[in-house]
GUZALUM-290125 format. One record per residue (C-alpha): residue in three letters; x, y, z. Coordinates in steps of 0.02 Angstrom, whole numbers, padded with zeros to 5 digits, always signed. Layout:
BEGIN
ALAXYZ
...
// end
This chain:
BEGIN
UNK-01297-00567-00942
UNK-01443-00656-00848
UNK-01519-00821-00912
UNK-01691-00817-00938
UNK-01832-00941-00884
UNK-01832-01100-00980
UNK-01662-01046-01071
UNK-01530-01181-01129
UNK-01375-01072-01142
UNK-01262-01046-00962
UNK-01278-00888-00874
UNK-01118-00766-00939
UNK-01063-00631-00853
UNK-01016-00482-00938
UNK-00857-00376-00861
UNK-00858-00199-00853
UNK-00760-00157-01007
UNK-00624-00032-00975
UNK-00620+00149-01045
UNK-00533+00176-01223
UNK-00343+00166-01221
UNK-00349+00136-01026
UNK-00306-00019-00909
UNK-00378-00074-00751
UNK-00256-00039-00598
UNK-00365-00046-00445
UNK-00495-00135-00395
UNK-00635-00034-00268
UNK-00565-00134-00109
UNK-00394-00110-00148
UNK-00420+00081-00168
UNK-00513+00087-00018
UNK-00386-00014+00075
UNK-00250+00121+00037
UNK-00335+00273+00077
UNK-00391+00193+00233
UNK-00221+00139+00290
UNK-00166+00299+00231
UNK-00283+00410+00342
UNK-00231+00308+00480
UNK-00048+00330+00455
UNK-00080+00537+00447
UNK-00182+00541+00602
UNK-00068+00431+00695
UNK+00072+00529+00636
UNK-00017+00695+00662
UNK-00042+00640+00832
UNK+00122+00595+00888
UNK+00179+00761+00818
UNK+00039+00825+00935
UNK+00126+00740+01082
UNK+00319+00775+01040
UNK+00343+00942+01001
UNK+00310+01061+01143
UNK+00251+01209+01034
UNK+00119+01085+00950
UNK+00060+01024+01117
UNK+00027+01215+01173
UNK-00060+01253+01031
UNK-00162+01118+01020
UNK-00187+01062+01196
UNK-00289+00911+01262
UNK-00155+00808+01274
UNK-00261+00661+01342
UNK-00368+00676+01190
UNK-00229+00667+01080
UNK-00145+00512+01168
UNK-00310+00419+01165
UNK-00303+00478+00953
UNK-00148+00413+00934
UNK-00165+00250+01018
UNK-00302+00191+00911
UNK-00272+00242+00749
UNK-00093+00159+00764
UNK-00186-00012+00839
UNK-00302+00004+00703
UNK-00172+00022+00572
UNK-00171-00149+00504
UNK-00372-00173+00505
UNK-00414-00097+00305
UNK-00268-00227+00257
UNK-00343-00362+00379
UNK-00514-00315+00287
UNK-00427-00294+00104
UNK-00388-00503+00126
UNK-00592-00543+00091
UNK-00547-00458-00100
UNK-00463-00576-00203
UNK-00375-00415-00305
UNK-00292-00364-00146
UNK-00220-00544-00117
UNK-00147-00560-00287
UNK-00054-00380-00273
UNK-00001-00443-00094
UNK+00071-00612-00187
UNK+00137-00496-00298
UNK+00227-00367-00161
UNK+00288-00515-00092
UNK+00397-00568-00229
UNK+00564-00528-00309
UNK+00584-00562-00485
UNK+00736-00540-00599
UNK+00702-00386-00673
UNK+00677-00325-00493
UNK+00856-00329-00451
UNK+00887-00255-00628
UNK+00785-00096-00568
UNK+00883-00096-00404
UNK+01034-00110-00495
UNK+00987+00047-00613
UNK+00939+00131-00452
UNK+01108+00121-00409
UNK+01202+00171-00586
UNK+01052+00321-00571
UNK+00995+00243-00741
UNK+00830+00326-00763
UNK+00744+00259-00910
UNK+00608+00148-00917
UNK+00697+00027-01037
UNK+00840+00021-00888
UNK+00717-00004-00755
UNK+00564-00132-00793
UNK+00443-00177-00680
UNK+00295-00279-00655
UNK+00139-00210-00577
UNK+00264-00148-00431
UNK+00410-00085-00471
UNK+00560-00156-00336
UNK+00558+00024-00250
UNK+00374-00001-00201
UNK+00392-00176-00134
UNK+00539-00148-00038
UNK+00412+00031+00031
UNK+00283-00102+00065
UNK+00389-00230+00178
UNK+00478-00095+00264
UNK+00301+00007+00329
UNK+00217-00184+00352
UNK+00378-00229+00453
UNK+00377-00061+00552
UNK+00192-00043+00597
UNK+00211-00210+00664
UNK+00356-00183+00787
UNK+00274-00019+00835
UNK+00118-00064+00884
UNK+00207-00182+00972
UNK+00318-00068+01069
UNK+00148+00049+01084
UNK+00065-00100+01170
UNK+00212-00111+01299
UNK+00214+00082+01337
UNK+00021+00060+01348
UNK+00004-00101+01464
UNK+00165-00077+01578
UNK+00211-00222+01651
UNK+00134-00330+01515
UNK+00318-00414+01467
UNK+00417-00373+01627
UNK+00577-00417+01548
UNK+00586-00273+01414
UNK+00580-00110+01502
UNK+00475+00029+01485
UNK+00634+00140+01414
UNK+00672+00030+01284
UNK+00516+00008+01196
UNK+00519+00187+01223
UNK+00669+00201+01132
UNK+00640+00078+01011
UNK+00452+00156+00954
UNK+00534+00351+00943
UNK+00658+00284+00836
UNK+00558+00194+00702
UNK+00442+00345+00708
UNK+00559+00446+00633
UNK+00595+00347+00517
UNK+00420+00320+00469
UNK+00388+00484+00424
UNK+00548+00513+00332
UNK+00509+00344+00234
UNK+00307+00425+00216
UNK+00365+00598+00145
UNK+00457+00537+00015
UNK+00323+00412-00026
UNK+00207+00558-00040
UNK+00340+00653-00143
UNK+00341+00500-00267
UNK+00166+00513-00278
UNK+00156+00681-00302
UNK+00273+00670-00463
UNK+00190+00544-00525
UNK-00001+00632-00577
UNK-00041+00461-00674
UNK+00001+00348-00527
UNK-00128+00445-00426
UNK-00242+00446-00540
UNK-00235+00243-00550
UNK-00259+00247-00356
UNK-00381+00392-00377
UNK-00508+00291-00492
UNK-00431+00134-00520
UNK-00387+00163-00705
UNK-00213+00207-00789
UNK-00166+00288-00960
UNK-00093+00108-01071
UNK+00032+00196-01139
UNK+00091+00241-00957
UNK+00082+00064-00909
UNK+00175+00013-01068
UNK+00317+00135-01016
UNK+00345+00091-00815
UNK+00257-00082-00805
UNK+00272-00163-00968
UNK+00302-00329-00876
UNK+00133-00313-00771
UNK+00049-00282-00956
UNK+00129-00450-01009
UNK+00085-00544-00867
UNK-00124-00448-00893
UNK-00120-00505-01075
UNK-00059-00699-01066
UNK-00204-00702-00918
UNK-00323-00652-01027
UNK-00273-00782-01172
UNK-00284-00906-01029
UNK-00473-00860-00969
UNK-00513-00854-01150
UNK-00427-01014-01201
UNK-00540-01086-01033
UNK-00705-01020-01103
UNK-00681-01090-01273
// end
């Protein structure tokens, strides 16, 4: 709400409220951040496939067009998360990737047992499975583009050769896109999950059932702000 001319009461601002019986998920920027890193990681991926496979690279030909493709989306990999720092949503979720938490090894633990209720596996906003997905592809994109840079500037660390970076970067490829497809296949079997990164909203009742402790941790922050106002 704006403050008028000559008014004594403080400016207030009003948030958007949220639609019945949902919760907020996603902020814009953090949306945009995945489906930008995302796009990247398909055309990079896409690309290499392009370059790899001999039937591929017949049938789609300009090799040097695909090279040049696949050299800068993979170098431009970690720019939407470079961007993504200037929200302050998308540094608390990175806080929040970033640490471990008791009922985190619980969920591993259930993983395990193949316990698959919710009650056996709780979870924050990010579920153990997720951050342990996030630190693996932030680990991997890093040591790849590094490797990428030494096949691209030969010469630029003459004491690693050209073979094993070569070696290295296949390798962790492969493994990319076996850790990416089932990724997407969790995705895909989750239609609510989507739909959270889709429009930034998520059914409560969902959120009660896989993320109870995220709900929690949402509902003692908004006693606090409240608590601050008053």
């Amino acid at each position: 709400m704006r403050s008028t001319a000559g008014s004594t009461e403080p400016t207030v601002t009003v948030a958007r409220p949220e639609p019945e019986g949902r919760v907020r998920r996603f902020s814009t920027a953090e949306r945009m951040v995945h489906r930008a890193t995302g796009y990247l990681m398909l055309l990079c991926l896409a690309s290499a496939a392009c370059l790899y496979f001999g039937p591929l690279a017949q049938l789609v030909g300009r090799r040097h067009l695909m090279v040049t493709v696949h050299e800068w989306s993979g170098i431009s990999l970690p720019l939407p998360s470079l961007l993504g720092l200037f929200s302050p949503a998308f540094r608390a979720d990175l806080r929040r990737l970033n640490r471990f938490a008791v009922y985190d090894r619980q969920w591993l633990r259930a993983v395990r047992r193949r316990r698959k209720s919710p009650e056996a596996r709780p979870a924050g906003k990010f579920n153990a499975g997720q951050k342990l997905y996030a630190g693996w592809i932030a680990g991997a994109v890093l040591v790849m583009m590094f490797t990428g840079l030494l096949m691209w500037f030969m010469g630029l660390l003459p004491f690693i050769s050209r073979t094993s970076a070569i070696f290295v970067h296949d390798v962790l490829a492969w493994a990319t896109t076996f850790v990416v497809l089932g990724h997407m296949r969790k995705a895909l079997e989750d239609p609510e999950a989507r739909l959270g990164m889709r429009t930034g909203y998520v059914n409560r009742s969902w959120a009660q059932r896989y993320h109870s402790r995220w709900l929690r941790e949402e509902h003692v922050g908004d006693l606090s702000e409240r608590r601050t106002v008053e």
